[in-house]
N, C-alpha and C positions, 0 to 999 in steps of 0.2 A: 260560398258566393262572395264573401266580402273580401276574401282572399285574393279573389279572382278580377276584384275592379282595381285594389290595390296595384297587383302585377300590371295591369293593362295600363293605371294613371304612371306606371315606374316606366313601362317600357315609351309612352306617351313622352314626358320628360328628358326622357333621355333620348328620342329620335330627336327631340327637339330640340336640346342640348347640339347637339352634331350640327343640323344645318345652322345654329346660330354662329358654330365656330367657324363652319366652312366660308357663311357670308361675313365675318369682322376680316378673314382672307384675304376677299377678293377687295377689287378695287373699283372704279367709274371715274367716266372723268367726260365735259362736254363743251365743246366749242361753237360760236356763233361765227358766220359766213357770210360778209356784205360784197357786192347788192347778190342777194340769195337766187336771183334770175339765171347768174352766170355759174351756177352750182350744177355740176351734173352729177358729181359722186364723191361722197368722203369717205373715205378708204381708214382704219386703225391696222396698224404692221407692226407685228411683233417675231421678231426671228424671219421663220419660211412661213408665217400663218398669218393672214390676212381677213378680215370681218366687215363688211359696209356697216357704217354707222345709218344709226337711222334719224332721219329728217320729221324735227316739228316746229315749223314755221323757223326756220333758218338756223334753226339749234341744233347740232347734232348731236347723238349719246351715242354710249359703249356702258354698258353697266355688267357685273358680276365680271372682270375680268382679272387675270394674274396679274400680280404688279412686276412691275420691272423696267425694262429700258421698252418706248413706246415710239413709232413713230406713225402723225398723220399725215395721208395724201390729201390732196384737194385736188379733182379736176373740173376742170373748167370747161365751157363751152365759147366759141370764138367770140369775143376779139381779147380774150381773158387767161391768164397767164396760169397756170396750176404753179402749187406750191405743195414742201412738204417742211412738217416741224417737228423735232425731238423730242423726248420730255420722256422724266423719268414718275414713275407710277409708283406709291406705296400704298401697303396695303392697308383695309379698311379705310381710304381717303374716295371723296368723291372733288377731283381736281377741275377746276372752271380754267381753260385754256384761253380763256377772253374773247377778243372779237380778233377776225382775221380779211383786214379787209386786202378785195383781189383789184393784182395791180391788168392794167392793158397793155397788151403787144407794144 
């Protein structure tokens, strides 16, 4: 029996072990978006693969992602201009991309 909890606290550890390595990996990163009225969608683009960010209270995130070369969309709803920003992603960093604020037509 004791043999048996042993294994079970080993293999316990060691799944554990794994996803700690997998998440020091990945990366996050989140930008704020003034006036958040004119915000209809922020987009993260990496390659051909694209993810909406998600919106709380005018802050947008991307968490657990590949680090690398990164670019955000901003679109806009009228009379407001979309934009888009580069930025390079490493890993285990959680990157603050600042405030971005939108320009008008």
């Amino acid at each position: 029996m004791r043999n048996t909890i042993v294994q079970l606290v080993l293999v316990i550890i060691g799944i554990s072990s794994i996803h700690a390595v997998r998440l020091m990996q990945t990366a996050s990163f989140h930008v704020r978006v003034f006036p958040t009225t004119a915000v209809d969608r922020v987009w993260a683009i990496q390659g051909h693969d694209s993810v909406e960010m998600t919106n709380v209270q005018g802050e947008y995130y991307l968490r657990s992602i590949n680090p690398g070369e990164w670019q955000v969309s901003v679109e806009t709803n009228a009379p407001y201009r979309g934009s888009r920003y580069d930025m390079t992603v490493r890993p285990g960093i959680d990157k603050d991309l600042g405030e971005v604020r939108l320009e008008r037509d």
